[in-house]
N, C-alpha and C positions, 0 to 999 in steps of 0.2 A: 544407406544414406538416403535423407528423403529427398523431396524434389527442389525442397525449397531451399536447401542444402545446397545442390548442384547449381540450383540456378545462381545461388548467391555469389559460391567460389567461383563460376565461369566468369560470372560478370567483373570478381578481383584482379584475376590473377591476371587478367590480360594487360588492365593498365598498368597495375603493378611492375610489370616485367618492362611495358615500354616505357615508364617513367621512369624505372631504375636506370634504363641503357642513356633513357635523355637526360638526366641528373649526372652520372658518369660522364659523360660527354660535356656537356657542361664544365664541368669542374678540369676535364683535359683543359679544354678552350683558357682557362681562367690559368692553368700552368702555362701554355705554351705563350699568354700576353705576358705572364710575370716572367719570363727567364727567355724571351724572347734573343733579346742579344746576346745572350749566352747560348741557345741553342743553333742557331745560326750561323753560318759560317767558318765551322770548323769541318776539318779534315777528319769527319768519323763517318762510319759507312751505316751503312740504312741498317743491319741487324740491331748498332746498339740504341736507335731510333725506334724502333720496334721495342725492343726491351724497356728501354726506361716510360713508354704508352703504354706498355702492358702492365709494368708495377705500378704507377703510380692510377693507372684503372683499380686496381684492386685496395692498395691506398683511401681514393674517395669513397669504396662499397660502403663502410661503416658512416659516412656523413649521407651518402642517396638514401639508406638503405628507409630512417625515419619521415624523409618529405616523402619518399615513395610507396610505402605506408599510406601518410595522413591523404595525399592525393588519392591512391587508387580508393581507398575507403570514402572520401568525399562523392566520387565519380559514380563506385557501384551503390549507394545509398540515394544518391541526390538522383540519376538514373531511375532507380526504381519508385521515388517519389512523386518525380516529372509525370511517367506514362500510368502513373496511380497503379503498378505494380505491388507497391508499399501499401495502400488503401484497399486492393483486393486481400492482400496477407491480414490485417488488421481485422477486415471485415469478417475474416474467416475463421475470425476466432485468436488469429495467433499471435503474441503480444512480438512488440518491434524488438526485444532483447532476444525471444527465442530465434527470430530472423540474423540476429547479430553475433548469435554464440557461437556458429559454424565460423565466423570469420576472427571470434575473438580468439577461439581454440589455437587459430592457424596465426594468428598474431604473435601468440604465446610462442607457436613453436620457432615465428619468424625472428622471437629475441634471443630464444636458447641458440640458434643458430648464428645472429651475430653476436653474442658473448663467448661464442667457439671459434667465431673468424676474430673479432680481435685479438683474443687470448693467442690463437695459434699462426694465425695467416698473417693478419696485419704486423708484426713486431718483423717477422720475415720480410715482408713486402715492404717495409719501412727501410731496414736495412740493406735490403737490394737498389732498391729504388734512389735513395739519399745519396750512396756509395755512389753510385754510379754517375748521378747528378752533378758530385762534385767532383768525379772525373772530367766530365762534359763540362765543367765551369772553367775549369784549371785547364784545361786544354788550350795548344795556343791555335789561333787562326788558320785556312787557308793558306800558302802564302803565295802576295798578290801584292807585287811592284809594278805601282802606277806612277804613269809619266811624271818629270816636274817634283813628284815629293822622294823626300827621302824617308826609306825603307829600313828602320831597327828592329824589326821581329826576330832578325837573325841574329844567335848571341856572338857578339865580337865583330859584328858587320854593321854599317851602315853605308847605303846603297840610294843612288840619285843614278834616276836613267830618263834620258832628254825625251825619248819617242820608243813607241814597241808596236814593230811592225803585226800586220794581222795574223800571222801563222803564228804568234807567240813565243816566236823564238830567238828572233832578230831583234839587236836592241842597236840604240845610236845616241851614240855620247855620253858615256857612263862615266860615272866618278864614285869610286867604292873605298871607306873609310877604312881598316882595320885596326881594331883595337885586342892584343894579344895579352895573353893573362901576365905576363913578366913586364909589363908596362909599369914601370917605376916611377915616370916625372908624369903622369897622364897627358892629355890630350894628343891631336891626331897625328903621329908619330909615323905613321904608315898610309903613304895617300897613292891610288891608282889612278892615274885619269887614262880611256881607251877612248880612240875613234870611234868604233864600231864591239858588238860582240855577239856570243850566242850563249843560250842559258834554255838547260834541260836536265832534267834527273835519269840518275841512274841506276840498279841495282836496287828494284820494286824500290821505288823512288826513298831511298833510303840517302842517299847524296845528290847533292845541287854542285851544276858545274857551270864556272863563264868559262867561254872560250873568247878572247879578249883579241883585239887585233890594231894594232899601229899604237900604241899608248907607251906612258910613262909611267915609272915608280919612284916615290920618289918617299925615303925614309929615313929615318934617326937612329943613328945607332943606339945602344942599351951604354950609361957609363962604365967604364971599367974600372970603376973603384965603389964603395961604398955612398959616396958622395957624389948626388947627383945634380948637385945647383953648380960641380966644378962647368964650367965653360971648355977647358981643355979636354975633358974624359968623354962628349960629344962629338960625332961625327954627322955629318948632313951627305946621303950618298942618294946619286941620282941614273935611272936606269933606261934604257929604251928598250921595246921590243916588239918585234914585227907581228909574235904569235904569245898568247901566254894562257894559259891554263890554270883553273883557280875552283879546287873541292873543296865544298861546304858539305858539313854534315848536320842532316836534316834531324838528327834524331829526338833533339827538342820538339820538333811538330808530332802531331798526332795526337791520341790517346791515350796514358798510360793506366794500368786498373790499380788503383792504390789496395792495398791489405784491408780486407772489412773487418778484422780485428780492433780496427781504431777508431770505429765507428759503435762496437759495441756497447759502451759505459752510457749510451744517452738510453732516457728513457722511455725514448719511443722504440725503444729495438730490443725490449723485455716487455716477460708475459706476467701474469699474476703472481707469482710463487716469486720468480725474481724481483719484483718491484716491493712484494712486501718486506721480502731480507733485507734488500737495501734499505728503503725508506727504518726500519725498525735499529737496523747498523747505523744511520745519520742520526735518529733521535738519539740513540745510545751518546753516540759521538759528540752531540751539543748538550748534553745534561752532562757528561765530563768536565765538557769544557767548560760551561758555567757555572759547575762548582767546585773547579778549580780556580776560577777567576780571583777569588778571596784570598787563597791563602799564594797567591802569585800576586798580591797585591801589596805584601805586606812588607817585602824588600824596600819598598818606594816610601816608607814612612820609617822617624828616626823611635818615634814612638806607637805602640801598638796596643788597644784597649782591647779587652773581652767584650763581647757584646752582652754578658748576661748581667751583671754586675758592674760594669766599668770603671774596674782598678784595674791599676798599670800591671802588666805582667812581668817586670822587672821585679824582684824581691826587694822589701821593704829594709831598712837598715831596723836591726836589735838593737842598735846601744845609739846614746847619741841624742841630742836635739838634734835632728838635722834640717827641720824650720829652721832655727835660729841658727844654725849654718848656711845658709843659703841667703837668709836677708843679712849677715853680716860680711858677705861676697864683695869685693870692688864694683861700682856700675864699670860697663863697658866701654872702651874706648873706640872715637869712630871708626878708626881702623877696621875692631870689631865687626861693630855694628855693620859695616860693608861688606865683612865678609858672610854676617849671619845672615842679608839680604841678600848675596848675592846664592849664596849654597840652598837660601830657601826658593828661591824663584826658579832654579836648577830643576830641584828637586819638585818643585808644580809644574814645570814641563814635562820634567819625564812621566809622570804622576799622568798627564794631559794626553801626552804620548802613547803610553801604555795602556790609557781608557778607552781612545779612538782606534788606535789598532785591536783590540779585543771584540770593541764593537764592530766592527767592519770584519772580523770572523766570525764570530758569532752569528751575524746576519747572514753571511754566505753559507753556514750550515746551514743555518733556519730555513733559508731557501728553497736548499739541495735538497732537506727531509722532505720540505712541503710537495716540491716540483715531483718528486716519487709515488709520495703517498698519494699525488691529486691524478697519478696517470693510472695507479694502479685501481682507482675510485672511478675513473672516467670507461675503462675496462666495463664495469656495468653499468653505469650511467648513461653508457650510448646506445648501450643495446634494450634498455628498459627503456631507450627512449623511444623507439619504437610500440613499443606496448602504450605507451600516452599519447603519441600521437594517432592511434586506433581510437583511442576514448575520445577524442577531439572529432576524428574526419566522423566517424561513424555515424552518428549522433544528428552531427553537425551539418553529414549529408539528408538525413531523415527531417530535418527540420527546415533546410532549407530550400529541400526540393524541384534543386538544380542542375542538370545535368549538364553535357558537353566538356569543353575546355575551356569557357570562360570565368565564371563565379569561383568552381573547384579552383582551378589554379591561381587565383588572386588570396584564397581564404590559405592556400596550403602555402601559398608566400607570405603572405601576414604570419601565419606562427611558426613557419619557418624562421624569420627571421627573428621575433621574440624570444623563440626560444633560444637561439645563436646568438642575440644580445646579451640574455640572461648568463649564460654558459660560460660568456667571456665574461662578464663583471662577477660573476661567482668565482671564477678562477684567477680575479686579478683581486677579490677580496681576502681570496683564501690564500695568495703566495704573502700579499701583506698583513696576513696574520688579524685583520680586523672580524675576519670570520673561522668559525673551525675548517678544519678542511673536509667534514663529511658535510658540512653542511653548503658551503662554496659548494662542492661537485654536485651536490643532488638541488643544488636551487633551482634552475630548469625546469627540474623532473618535480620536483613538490608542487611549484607554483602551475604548472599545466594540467597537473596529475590533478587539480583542484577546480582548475577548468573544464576537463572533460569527462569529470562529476557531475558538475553542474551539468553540462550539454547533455551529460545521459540520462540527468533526471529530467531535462526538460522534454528529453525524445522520448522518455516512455511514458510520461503526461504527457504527449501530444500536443505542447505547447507552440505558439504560433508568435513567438518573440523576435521573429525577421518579417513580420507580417505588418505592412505600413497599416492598413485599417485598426489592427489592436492597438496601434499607440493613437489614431485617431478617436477611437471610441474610449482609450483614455484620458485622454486632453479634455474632450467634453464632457466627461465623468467630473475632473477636476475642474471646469468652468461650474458646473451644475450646481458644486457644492461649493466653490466661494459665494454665488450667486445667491444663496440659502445661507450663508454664514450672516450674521449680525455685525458682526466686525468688518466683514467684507463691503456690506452696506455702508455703515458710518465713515469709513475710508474714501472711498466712491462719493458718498454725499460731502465729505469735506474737501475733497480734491475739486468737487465741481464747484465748489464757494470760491474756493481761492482762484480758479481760472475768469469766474466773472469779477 
C-alpha cells in the first residue's frame, strides 16, 4: 500500500466511525422524544431498557451508515485541501481520482457490507426491536395512587385515597369501588369506605393488599331471577368492620413478551428472497383478481354483450318475426313501469355496490404488492446509497477545501436531507402507482448519483465553482460584453430618453 493510501484511509476511517456512533445516537435521541410517554413509567427493569437501545442501535446503522459516508469523505478531502496536502499530491504528478480510489475501493466494500447487514441483520433487529416496543407500549404503568384522585389502573377497582402518609404505606380515608365480573345491572354495587388502612405487595410483588381499619361495606345483592329491573330480587346489605383484608392481583402490571410470530408477515422483518416471493405472490393475486372482476360482473346485469362483436349471447329465435312480435306487445301499465324502475335502480346499486367494493380490494393488493416490492428494492437502494454519497462528499471535499466540523457538516445535512426528501416522495409515488416502483426506489440514488458526477468531474478539472472571485470575474465578463453589444447600447440610450 502506498503512502498516499495510508494517509488517505487514516484520515477516513476515524471520522467515519465517530460520525457513525454520533448519527446512532442521534437517531436513539429522536426514539426516546417519540415514544417518550410510553417508555417511561412503566414497571419494566433496566435489562429490557438495554435491549430495546441496543436493537433499535442496530435498526438506525443502515440510515448513519450513508451521512457517515458523505461527512467523513467531506472532512478527509476538504482537510487535505485546507493545509494544501491536496495541492502537494497534485503537484506531484498524481491526479485527485488516483488519491480517491483507495477510498472509492473501500466505499464499494462499505455498500457490500450494508447490503449484507440489511439483508441479514436488520429484518432481525427489526423484529426484535418492534416486538418488543410493543410490549413496552401495551404495558400498563407503575402503580401509583395519588391523594384526592381516583385510581382505575386496577381492573375491577377503583380507588380514592384522602392522604398517603411518607413511609408509603399508611393511607387515610379511602373509598374503594369494586366492580365484579357477574355485575349484571352495572354500576357501583360494591362500595368500601375505611377510616384508615395499609397497602403493600406481596409475593415478588405479584399481589396488592389493603389492610383496611374501622370502615364500612356496603353492597347489592346479585338478582335471584333472571330479571333484573324486579325491585323484589334486590337486596341492599350493610357491613362494619374493625379489621378487613382485601388481595389484589397485580398480574395485569408488568411486562408481558408477546409471540414474535405475529409480528412476522410485515415487511420490514424479511430479507430479499422472502420479500421477492411475496411481492411476486401479491402481483399474482391482483392480476386474478382483476381478471376475474368481468366475468364476476356479469351476474349484476339482465343482459350481457360480447365485447367482440356485440350481439346478445342469448340465441337468436329461427322461425318467427319476432320484431313484429315485440312491437305488437301491449305498452306497459304504470304498475309496470314501477316496478321496471324500481328493479332497475336495484340492480345499479348493487352494480355501484359491487364496483366500489372491488375497488377498494383491489387497491389494498395493489398496495400490499407495491409495499413489498418497494422494501425488497430499498434492500439495495440504501446501501448503494452509500456509494453516492462517496461521489458527492469526495469531490465535494476536494473542491471546496474545508476542513473541521463546520462547512462539512452543514453540506452533509443539506444532502442528507435531499436525499431523505427524495426517498420519501419516491416511495409515496411509487405506493400510489403514479411511478413504477423501481423507479420510486432508485430516484434518490439516480438523481444524486447525477450529482456526484458532476462534483467529480468538476474535482478532476480542478474547477473553482465555490470560489466567490470566479463568479466575480464572471459577472464582469457579462458586464463587458453587454457593454459591446449594440443592443445593449440602444437600450441604455433609450431608457436615458425616457428618464429625461
Amino acid at each position: 500500500m502506498k503512502k498516499i493510501d495510508k494517509l488517505v484511509i487514516r484520515s477516513f476511517f476515524g471520522p467515519f466511525v465517530l460520525t457513525l456512533c454520533v448519527v446512532v445516537f442521534i437517531f436513539l435521541m429522536q426514539l426516546l422524544t417519540q415514544y417518550m410517554n410510553e417508555l417511561v413509567g412503566k414497571d419494566i427493569s433496566g435489562t429490557d431498557y438495554a435491549k430495546i437501545f441496543y436493537y433499535f442501535s442496530l435498526i438506525s446503522v443502515p440510515r448513519a451508515l450513508p451521512l457517515a459516508v458523505l461527512l467523513s469523505s467531506l472532512l478527509t478531502f476538504g482537510n487535505l485541501g485546507e493545509y494544501f496536502e491536496l495541492t502537494a499530491i497534485k503537484s506531484a504528478g498524481i491526479s485527485v481520482w488516483r488519491a480517491m480510489r483507495t477510498l472509492f475501493v473501500s466505499a464499494i466494500a462499505i455498500t457490500v457490507f450494508a447490503f449484507w447487514y440489511n439483508n441479514q441483520v436488520l429484518p432481525w433487529a427489526n423484529l426484535k426491536g418492534y416486538s418488543l416496543l410493543y410490549d413496552i407500549k401495551t404495558a400498563k404503568a407503575t402503580l401509583n395512587i395519588k391523594e384526592g384522585i381516583f385510581y382505575n389502573d386496577l381492573p375491577g377497582y377503583n380507588i380514592k385515597v384522602d392522604k398517603k402518609y411518607p413511609d408509603g404505606r399508611s393511607l387515610k380515608k379511602l373509598v374503594i369501588y369494586r366492580h365484579p365480573t357477574n355485575d349484571y345491572g352495572g354500576g357501583n354495587k360494591d362500595v368500601i369506605l375505611a377510616d384508615s388502612g395499609q397497602m403493600y405487595t406481596i409475593n415478588n410483588q405479584s399481589y396488592l393488599v389493603f389492610e383496611l381499619y374501622n370502615g364500612n361495606q356496603y353492597s347489592e345483592t346479585a338478582p335471584t331471577s333472571n330479571d333484573a329491573s324486579t325491585p323484589s330480587n334486590k337486596q341492599f346489605v350493610r357491613n362494619h368492620f374493625g379489621h378487613y383484608k382485601m388481595v389484589v392481583s397485580l398480574e395485569s402490571f408488568g411486562m408481558k413478551r408477546t409471540n414474535e410470530d405475529q409480528f412476522q408477515y410485515h415487511e420490514y422483518m424479511k430479507d430479499v428472497k422472502e420479500l421477492t416471493i411475496l411481492a411476486d405472490s401479491l402481483q399474482r393475486e391482483y392480476g386474478k383478481a382483476r381478471d376475474n372482476l368481468y366475468a364476476s360482473s356479469k351476474q349484476y346485469y339482465s343482459y350481457v354483450f360480447r365485447n367482440d362483436n356485440l350481439q346478445p349471447t342469448a340465441t337468436m329465435p329461427k322461425e318467427g318475426k319476432w320484431i313484429d312480435s315485440l312491437l305488437k306487445k301491449k305498452p306497459l301499465t304504470l304498475t309496470d313501469k314501477k316496478q321496471a324502475l324500481a328493479s332497475a335502480l336495484s340492480q345499479a346499486q348493487n352494480i355501484l355496490s359491487f364496483a366500489k367494493s372491488n375497488q377498494t380490494i383491489l387497491n389494498d393488493k395493489e398496495k400490499s404488492w407495491y409495499r413489498y416490492d418497494l422494501e425488497m428494492h430499498h434492500k439495495y437502494t440504501d446501501a448503494v446509497a452509500c456509494l453516492v454519497m462517496f461521489l458527492i462528499g469526495a469531490p465535494l471535499g476536494a473542491i471546496i477545501k474545508k476542513g473541521g466540523f463546520g462547512v462539512p457538516v452543514l453540506v452533509s445535512v443539506l444532502f442528507f436531507i435531499i436525499s431523505y426528501v427524495l426517498k420519501i416522495q419516491g416511495d409515496k409515488w411509487a405506493k400510489d402507482g403514479i411511478l413504477w416502483v423501481e423507479v420510486g426506489a432508485w430516484l434518490s440514488n439516480i438523481i444524486l448519483t447525477l450529482v456526484g458526477l458532476y462534483f467529480t468531474d468538476r474535482a478532476l478539472k480542478d474547477s473553482r465553482i465555490f470560489e466567490p472571485d470566479v463568479y466575480y470575474i464572471w459577472i464582469d465578463k457579462l458586464k463587458k460584453r453587454l457593454n459591446e453589444s449594440k443592443f445593449w447600447r440602444k437600450l441604455m440610450l433609450r431608457r436615458a430618453t425616457f428618464s429625461s
